[in-house]
N, C-alpha and C positions, 0 to 999 in steps of 0.2 A: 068192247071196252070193259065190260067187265072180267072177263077173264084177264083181262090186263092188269085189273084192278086186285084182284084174287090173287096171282102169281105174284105183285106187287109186295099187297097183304105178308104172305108167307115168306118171301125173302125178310122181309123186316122181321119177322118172327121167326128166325133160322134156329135160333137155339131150342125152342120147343118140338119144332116142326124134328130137330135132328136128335133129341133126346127120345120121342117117338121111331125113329127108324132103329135108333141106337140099339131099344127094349125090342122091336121085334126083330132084328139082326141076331140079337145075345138069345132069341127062341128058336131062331133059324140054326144059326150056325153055334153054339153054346163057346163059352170062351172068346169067342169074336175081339178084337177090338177095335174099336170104332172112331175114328178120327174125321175133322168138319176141316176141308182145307179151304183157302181163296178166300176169295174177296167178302165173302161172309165173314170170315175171324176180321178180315183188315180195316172191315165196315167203310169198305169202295162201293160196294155193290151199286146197283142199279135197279128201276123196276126189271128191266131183259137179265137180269144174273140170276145164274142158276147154283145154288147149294149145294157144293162137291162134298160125299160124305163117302169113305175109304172104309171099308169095313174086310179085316184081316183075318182071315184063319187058314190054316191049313185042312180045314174041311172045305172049301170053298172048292164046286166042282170044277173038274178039266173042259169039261167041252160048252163050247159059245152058249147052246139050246138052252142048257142046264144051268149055266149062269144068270141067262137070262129069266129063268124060271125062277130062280131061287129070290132075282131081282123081285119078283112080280109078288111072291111070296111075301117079301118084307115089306113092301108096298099097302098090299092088302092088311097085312097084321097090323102096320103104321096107320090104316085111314087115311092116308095118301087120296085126297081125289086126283082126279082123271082129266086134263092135264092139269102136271104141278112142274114147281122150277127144280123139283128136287132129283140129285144126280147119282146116284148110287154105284157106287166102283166097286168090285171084287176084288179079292188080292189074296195069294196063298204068299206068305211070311218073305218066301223067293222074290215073290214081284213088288212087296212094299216099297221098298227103298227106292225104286224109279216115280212111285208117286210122292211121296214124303221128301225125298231129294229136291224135285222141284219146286214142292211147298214154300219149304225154305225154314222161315220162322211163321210165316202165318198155317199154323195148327192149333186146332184144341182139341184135345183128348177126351174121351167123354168115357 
């Protein structure tokens, strides 16, 4: 219950929780840009929703390992505890548009 309570917490607090991934995203990948899509911007959410946060650069590696690496990366530099709702996409400039397309209008720019 508490960890329900927790991931609850930090959904309701998206815009902090994703101004912290935002800073260590832009230390990860420099130039990044960083966008919070779904039901966080539409304030649908749920305590079960999880904070979709699209973070764009063309340094963003090629292979699964290395993404997920870089994930873990911005996680850490974020203070991120272990589990969190927060959802971290990769995207080189190429691949933006299939996430932002589905967005729609629910995005914020950060």
């Amino acid at each position: 219950m508490d960890l329900q309570r927790a991931r609850a917490t930090m959904v309701r607090k998206w815009r902090a929780w994703a101004e912290r991934v935002a800073e260590a995203a832009r230390k990860t990948l420099p130039n990044a840009e960083i966008y919070v899509l779904g039901s966080a911007v539409r304030g649908d959410y749920t305590g079960g929703s999880d904070v979709d946060i699209l973070v764009v650069s063309d340094a963003v590696p090629k292979g699964l390992l290395q993404r997920a690496e870089t994930k873990s990366l911005m996680e850490e530099k974020a203070g991120l505890p272990s589990p969190n709702p927060i959802e971290i996409h990769l995207a080189k400039h190429s691949e933006a548009q299939n996430y932002l397309s589905r967005a729609g209008k629910d995005i914020v720019k950060l």
